[in-house]
N, C-alpha and C positions, 0 to 999 in steps of 0.2 A: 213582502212575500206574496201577499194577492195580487200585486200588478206582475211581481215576476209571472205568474202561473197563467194570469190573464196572457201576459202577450207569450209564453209560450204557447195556451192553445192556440191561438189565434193564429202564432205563425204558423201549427200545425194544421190547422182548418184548412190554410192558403193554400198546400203542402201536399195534396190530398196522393197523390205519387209515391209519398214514401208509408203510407198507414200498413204496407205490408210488403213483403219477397213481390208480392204479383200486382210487379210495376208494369208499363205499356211496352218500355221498349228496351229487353235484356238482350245485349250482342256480345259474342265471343271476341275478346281482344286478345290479339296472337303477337307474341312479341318473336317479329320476323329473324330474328340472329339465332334465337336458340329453339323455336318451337312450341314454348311454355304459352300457356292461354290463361285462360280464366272469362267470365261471365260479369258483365260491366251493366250497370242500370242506368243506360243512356240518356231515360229520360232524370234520373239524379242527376249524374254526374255529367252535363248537357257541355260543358267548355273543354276543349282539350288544353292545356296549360306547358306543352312543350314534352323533353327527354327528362329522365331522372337525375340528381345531380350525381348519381355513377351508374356504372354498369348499362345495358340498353331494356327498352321501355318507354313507357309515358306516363305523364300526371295528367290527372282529371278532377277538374273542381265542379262545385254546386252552382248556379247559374248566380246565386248570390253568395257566392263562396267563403259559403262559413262551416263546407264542408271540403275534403278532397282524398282522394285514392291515387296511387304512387303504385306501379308494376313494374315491378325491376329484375331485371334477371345480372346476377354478377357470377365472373367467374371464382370460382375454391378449386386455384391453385395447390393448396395447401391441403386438398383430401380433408377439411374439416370434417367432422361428425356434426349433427344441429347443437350438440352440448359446445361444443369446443366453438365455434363459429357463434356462437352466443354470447360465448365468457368472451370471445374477442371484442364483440359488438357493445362490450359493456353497459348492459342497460342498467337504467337508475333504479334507483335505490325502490322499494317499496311500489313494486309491481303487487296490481290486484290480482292477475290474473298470468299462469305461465306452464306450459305443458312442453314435452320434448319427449320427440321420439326416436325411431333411429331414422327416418325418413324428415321428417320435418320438426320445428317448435313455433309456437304459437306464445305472444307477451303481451300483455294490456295493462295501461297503467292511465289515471287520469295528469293531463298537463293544464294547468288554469282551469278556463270550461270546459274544455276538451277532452273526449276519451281519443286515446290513442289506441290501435290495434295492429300484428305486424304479427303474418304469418310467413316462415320462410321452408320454400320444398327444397330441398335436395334429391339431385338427378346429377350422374354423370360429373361432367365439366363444371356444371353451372346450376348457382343457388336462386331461385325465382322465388321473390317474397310481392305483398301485397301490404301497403300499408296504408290504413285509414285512418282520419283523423275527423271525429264529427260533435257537434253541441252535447255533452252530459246532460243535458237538461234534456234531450227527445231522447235516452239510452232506448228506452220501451219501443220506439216507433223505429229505430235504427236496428233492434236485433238482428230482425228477421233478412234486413240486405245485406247486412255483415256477415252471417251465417248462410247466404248463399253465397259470396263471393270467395268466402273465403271456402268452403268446399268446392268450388267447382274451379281452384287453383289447380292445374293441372302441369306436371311435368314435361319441360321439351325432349 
């Protein structure tokens, strides 16, 4: 348990970029088909990693990618609600964390060491979610990028 914590600070030390929101280099990525943006920590998330595997968008991983964010805008066809386009989405069983409104829901669960997080907006046409996947062991040092990206998800 002490080596764990050892080479977590230590990665953390290395890291010094993510100790808060007020990283060096925050840019607006606009996902060109619908309009929908959001606020990306370029120097985190420094690799572009390609399209989403639906809808349009990009992935973005950690330069040593044991981190990445996923911007996708899909269309709802189907006039979903966040509740209904949820229940579609089937997520697993024993979510830590899950909120829904009539505009958007937000769901976090841990995978292995991974916290998972996935907030999806609802606008019009088309559903724009953000989804993060980063080390459970830095939860503390990741809040504060998570909680700005994920508010400055904005509808196209």
């Amino acid at each position: 348990m002490a080596l764990k914590r050892f080479i977590a600070a230590t990665v953390l030390a290395l890291w010094p970029g993510l100790a808060s929101a007020q990283t060096n280099d925050w840019q607006r990525y606009v996902v060109a088909e619908t309009g929908a943006a959001v606020d990306v920590p370029r120097d985190i998330f420094s690799e572009e990693a390609g399209k989403p595997e639906t809808g349009y968008g990009a992935r973005f991983l950690t330069s040593d990618r044991r981190a990445n964010l996923t911007v996708h805008s899909v269309r709802n066809d189907a006039n979903d609600t966040p509740a209904a386009f949820l229940a579609r989405k089937n997520p697993p069983p024993g979510l830590v964390y899950r909120r829904v409104t009539a505009t958007y829901f937000v769901v976090s669960s841990f995978r292995d060491s991974l916290i998972w997080y996935d907030r999806c907006n609802f606008a019009g046409r088309f559903v724009t979610c953000v989804l993060i996947n980063y080390p459970a062991a830095e939860k503390k040092r990741w809040d504060a990028v998570v909680t700005r990206i994920s508010n400055s998800l904005a509808k196209g």
